[in-house]
C-alpha positions in Angstrom: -9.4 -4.5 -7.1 -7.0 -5.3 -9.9 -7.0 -9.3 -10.9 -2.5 -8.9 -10.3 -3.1 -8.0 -6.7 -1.4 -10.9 -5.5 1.3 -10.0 -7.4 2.3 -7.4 -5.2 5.6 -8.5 -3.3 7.8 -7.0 -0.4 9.3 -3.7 -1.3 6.9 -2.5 -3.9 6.8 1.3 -3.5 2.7 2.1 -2.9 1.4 5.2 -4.6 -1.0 7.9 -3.6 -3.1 8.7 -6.5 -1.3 12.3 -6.4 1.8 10.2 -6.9 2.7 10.8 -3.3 4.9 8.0 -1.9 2.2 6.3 0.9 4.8 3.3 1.8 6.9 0.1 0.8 4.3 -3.0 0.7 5.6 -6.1 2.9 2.7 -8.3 1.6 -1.1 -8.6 0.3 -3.4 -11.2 2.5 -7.0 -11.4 2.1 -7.2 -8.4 4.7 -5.5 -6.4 2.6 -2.5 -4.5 1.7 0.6 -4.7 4.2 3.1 -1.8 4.8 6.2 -2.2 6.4 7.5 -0.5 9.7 10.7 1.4 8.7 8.3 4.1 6.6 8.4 7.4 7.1 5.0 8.7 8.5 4.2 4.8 9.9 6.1 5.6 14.0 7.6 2.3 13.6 4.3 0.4 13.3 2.4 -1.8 10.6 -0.3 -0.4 8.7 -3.1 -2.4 6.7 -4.9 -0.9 3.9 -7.8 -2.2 2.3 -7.1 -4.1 -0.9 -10.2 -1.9 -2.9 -7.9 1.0 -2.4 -5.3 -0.4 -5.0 -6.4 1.0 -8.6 -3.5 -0.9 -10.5 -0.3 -2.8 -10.0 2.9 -2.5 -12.4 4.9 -5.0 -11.7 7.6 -4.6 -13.7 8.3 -1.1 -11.9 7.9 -2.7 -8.5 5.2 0.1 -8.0 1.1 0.2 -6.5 -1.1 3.1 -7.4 -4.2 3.3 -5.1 -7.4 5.2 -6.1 -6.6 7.9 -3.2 -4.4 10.2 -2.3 -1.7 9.8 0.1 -3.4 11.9 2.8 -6.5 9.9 2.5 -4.5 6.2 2.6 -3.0 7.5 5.7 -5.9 8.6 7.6 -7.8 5.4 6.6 -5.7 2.9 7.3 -5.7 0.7 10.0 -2.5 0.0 12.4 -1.8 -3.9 12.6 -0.7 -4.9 16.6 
């Protein structure tokens, strides 16, 4: 996990590593890496993913790159109630 995880603010576009758009962050707690509702592919609901997933954060872009492609975020993430 990068040390500028908690950098990470609302709106940061999250990457697939195959550059794949995987969803707009809403906010990083200790659980892990939030995803807001409106995104395409999320049915309206939150999704959590695990904060080891995120290979580096660019701030100045507003953008997250995980380690994984966007197939593989989606199908281990976990939905928040």
């Amino acid at each position: 996990m990068p040390a500028d995880v908690f950098a990470i603010e609302e709106d940061f576009e999250v990457l697939g590593s195959d550059n794949l758009p995987v969803g707009q962050a809403d906010g990083v707690t200790d659980d892990g890496l939030e995803l807001a509702r409106r995104d395409a592919g999320t049915d309206g609901r939150r999704h959590l993913l695990p904060l080891d997933m995120i290979d580096r954060v660019v701030a100045d872009e507003r953008k997250v790159f995980l380690n994984c492609t966007q197939e593989e975020a989606r199908t281990r993430w976990r939905e928040l109630a």
